[in-house]
RONU-429444 format. One line per field, with one value per atom (N, C-alpha, C): residue number from 1; residue in three letters; chain; atom name; x, y, z. Coordinates in nm, 4 decimals, decimal comma. Each point is the difference from the previous one (the first is absolute). Layout:
RONU-429444
num NUM_...
residuo ALA_...
cadena A_...
atomo CA_...
px X_...
py Y_...
pz Z_...
This chain:
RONU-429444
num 1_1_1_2_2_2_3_3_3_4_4_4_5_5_5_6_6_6_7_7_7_8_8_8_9_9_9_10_10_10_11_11_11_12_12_12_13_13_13_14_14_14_15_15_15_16_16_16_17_17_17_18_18_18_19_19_19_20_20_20_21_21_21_22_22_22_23_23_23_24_24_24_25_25_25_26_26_26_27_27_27_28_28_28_29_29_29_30_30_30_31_31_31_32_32_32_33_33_33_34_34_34_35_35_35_36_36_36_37_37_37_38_38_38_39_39_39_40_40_40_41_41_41_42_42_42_43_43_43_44_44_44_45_45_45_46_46_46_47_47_47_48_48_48_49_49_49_50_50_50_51_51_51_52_52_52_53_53_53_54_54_54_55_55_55_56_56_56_57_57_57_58_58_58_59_59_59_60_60_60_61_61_61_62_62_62_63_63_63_64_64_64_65_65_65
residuo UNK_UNK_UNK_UNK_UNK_UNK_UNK_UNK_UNK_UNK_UNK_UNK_UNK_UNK_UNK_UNK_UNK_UNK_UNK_UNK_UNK_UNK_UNK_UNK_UNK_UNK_UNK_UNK_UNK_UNK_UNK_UNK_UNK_UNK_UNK_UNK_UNK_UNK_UNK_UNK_UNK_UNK_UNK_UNK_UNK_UNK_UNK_UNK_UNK_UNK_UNK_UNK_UNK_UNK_UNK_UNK_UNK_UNK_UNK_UNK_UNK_UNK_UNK_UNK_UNK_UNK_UNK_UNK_UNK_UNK_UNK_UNK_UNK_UNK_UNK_UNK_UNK_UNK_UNK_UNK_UNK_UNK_UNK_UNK_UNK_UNK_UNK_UNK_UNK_UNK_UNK_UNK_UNK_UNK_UNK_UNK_UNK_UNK_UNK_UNK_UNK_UNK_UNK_UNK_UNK_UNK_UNK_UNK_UNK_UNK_UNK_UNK_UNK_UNK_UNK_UNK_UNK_UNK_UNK_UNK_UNK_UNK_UNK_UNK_UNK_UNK_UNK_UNK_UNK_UNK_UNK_UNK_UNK_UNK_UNK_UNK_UNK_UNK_UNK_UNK_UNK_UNK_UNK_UNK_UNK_UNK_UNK_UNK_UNK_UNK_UNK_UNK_UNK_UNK_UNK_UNK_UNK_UNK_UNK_UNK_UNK_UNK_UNK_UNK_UNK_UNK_UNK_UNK_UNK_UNK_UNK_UNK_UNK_UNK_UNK_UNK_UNK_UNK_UNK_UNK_UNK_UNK_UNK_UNK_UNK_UNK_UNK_UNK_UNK_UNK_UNK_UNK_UNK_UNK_UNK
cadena A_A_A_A_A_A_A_A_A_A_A_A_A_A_A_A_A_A_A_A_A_A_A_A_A_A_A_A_A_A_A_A_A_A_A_A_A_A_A_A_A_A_A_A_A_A_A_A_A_A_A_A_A_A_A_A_A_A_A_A_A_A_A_A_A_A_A_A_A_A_A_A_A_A_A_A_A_A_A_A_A_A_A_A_A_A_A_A_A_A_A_A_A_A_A_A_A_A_A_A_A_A_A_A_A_A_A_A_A_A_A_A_A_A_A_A_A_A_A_A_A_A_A_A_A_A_A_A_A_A_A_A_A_A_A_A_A_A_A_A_A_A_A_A_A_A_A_A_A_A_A_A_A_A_A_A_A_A_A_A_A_A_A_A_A_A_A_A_A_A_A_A_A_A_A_A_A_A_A_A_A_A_A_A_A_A_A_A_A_A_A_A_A_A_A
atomo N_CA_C_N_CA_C_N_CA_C_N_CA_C_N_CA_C_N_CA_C_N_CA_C_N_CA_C_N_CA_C_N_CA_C_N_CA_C_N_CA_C_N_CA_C_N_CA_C_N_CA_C_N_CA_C_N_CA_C_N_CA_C_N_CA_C_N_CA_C_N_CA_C_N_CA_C_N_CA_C_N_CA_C_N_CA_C_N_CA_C_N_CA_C_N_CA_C_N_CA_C_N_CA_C_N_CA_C_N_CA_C_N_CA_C_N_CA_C_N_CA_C_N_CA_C_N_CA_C_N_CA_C_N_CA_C_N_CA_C_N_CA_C_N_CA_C_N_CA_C_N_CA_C_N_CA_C_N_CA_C_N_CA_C_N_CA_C_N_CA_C_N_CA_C_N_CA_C_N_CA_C_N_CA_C_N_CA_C_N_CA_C_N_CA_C_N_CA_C_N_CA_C_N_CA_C_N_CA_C_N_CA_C_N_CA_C_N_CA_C_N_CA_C_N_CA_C
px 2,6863_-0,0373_-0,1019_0,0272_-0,0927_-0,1606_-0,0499_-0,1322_0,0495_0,0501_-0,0825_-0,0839_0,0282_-0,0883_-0,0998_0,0885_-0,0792_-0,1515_0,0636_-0,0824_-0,1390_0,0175_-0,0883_-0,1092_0,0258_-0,0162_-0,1094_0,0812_-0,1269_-0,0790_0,0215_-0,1088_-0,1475_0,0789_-0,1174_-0,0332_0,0380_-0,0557_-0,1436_0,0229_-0,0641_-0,0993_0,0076_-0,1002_-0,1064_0,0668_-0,0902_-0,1535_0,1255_-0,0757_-0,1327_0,0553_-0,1391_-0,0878_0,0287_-0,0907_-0,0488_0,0854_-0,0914_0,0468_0,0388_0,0124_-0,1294_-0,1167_-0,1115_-0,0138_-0,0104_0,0114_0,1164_0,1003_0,1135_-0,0505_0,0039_-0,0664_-0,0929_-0,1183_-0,1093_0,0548_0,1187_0,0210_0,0647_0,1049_0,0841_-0,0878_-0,1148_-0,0992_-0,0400_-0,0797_-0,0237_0,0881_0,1528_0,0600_0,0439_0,0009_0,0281_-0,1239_-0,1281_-0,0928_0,0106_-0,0184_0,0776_0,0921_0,1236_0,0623_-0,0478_-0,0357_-0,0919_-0,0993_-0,0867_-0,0826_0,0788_0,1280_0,0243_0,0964_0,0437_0,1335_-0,1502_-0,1263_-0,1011_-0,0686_-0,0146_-0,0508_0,1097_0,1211_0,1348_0,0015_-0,0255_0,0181_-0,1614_-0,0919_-0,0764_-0,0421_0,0604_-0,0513_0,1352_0,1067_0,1460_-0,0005_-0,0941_0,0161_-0,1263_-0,0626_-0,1487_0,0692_0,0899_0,0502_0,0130_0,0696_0,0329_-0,0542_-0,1163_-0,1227_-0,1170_0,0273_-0,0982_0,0720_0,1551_0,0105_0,0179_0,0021_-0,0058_-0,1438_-0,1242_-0,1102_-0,0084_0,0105_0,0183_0,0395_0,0864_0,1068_-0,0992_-0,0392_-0,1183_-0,0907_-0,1174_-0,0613_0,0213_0,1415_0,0465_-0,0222_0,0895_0,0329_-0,1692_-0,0541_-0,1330_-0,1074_0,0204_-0,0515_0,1027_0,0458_0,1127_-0,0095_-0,0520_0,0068_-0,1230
py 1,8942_0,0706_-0,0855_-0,0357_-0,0349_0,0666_-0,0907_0,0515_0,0531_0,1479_0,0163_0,0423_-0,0189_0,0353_0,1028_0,1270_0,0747_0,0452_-0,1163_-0,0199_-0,0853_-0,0955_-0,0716_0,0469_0,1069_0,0717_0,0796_0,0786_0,0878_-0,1114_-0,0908_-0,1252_-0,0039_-0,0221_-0,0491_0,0956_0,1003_0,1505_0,0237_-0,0135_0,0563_-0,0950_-0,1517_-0,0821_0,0247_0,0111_-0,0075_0,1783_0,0927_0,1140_-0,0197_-0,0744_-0,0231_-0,0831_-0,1239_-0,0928_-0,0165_0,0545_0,0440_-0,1321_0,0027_-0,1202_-0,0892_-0,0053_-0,0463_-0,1318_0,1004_-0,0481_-0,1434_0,0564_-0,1156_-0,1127_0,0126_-0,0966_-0,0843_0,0548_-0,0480_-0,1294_0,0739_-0,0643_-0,1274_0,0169_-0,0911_-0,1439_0,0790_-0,1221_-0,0800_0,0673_-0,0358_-0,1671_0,0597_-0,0504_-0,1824_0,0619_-0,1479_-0,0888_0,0627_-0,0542_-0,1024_0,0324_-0,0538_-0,0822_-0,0003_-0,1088_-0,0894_0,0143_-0,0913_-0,1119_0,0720_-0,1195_-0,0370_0,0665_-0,1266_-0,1197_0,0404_-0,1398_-0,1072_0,1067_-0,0914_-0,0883_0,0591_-0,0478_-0,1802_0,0413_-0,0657_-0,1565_0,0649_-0,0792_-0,0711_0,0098_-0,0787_-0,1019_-0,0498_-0,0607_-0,0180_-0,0570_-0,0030_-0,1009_-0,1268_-0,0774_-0,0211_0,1082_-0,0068_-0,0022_0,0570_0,0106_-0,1551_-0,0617_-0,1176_-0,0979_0,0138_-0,0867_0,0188_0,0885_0,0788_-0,0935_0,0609_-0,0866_-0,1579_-0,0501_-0,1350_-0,0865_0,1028_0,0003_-0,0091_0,0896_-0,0114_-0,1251_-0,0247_-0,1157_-0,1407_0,0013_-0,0953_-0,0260_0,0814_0,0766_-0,0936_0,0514_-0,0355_-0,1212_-0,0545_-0,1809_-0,0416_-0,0125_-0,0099_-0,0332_0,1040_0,0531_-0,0828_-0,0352_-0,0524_-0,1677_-0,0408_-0,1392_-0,0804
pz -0,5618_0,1208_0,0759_0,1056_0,1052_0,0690_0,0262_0,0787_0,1413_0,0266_0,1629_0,0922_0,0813_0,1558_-0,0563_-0,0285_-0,0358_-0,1396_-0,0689_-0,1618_0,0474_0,1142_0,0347_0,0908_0,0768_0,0738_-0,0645_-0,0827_-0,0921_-0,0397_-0,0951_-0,0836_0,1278_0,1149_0,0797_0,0514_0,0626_-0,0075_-0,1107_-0,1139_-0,1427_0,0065_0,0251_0,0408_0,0741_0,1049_0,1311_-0,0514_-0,0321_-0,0382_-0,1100_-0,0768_-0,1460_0,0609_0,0815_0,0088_0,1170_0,0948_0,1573_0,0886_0,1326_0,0823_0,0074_-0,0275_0,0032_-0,0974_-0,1158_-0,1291_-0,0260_0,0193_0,0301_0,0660_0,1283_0,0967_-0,0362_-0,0991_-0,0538_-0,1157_-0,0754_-0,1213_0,0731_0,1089_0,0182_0,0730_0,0731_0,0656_-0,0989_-0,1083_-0,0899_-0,0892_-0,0455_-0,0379_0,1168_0,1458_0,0883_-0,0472_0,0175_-0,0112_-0,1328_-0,1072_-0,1051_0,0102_0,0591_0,0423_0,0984_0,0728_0,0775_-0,0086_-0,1518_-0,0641_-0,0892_-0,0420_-0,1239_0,0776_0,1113_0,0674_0,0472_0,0751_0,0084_-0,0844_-0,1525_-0,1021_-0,0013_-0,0076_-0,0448_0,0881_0,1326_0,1473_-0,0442_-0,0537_0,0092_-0,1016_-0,0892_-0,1109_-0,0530_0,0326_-0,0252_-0,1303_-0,0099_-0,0802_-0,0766_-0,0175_-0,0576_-0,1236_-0,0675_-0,1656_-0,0190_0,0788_-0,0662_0,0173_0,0955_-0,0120_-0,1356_-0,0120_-0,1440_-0,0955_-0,0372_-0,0838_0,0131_0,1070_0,0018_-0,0533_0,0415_-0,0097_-0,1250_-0,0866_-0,0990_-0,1086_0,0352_-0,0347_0,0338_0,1060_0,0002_-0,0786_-0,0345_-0,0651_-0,1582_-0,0229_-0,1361_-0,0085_0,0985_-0,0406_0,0414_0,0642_0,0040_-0,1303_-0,0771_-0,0892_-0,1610_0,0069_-0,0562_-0,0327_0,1346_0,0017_-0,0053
């Protein structure tokens, strides 16, 4: 049996009723926000991992020789 119109209808009906249009709104800002610093986090330091470990790797042979 399929999902319809009407099953979805109630779901978000029963939603909106427990948690209030406010509330929602709050969570969902919430949640962009969150995405926002992590593509920002992502977008800024793209090759910091593999400078660490290159760093690293330096470090070694350095220490080595």
């Amino acid at each position: 049996m399929s999902i319809g119109f009407w099953q979805i209808a109630i779901v978000v009906v029963l939603v909106l009723l427990l948690f209030g249009r406010g509330k929602i709104s709050d969570i969902m800002g919430e949640v962009a926000k969150g995405i926002k610093s992590f593509k920002k986090g992502i977008s800024e330091n793209p090759n910091s991992s593999n400078q660490n470990t290159n760093d690293k790797d330096e470090k070694d042979n350095s220490n080595n020789s």
